[in-house]
N, C-alpha and C positions, 0 to 999 in steps of 0.2 A: 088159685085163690090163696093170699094171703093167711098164714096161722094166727089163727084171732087171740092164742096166746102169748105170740111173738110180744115183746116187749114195743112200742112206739118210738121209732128213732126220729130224733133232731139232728140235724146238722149245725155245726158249730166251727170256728175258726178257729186255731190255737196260736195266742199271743206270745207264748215262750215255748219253747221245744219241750216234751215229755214223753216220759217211757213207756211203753206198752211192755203190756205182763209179760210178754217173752223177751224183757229186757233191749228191745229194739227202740231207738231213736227214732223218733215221731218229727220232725222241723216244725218250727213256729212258723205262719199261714198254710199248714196243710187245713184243709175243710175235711172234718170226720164225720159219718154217719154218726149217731150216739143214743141208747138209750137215755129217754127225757133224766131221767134221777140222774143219769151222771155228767148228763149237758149241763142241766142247773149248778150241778156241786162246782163244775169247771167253772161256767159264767160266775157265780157268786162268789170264788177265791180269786179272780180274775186272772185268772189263766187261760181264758176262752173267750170270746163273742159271738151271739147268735152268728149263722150265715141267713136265718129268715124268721118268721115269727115262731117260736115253739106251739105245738099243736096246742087247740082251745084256746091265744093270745094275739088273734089276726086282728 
């Protein structure tokens, strides 16, 4: 069973390449799992696109 405190991840597309905290190179069109708050922050600097509806927005 899922941890019900587990945070709710989106998947999102990445339109420009970005760093991941241990400094490792991300490619632009990898699809990342992602907690909703930091899928939103990518989509709305436009550095992401959904990969599907974010949850509650079907």
């Amino acid at each position: 069973m899922a941890d019900p405190k587990a945070p709710k991840l989106a998947p999102v597309k990445l339109l420009y390449d970005t760093w991941a905290d241990d400094e490792k190179r991300i490619p632009a069109g990898t699809v990342l799992d992602l907690p909703v708050e930091a899928a939103k922050k990518l989509i709305a600097s436009g550095k992401a696109e959904r990969a599907d509806p974010l949850p509650g927005e079907a």
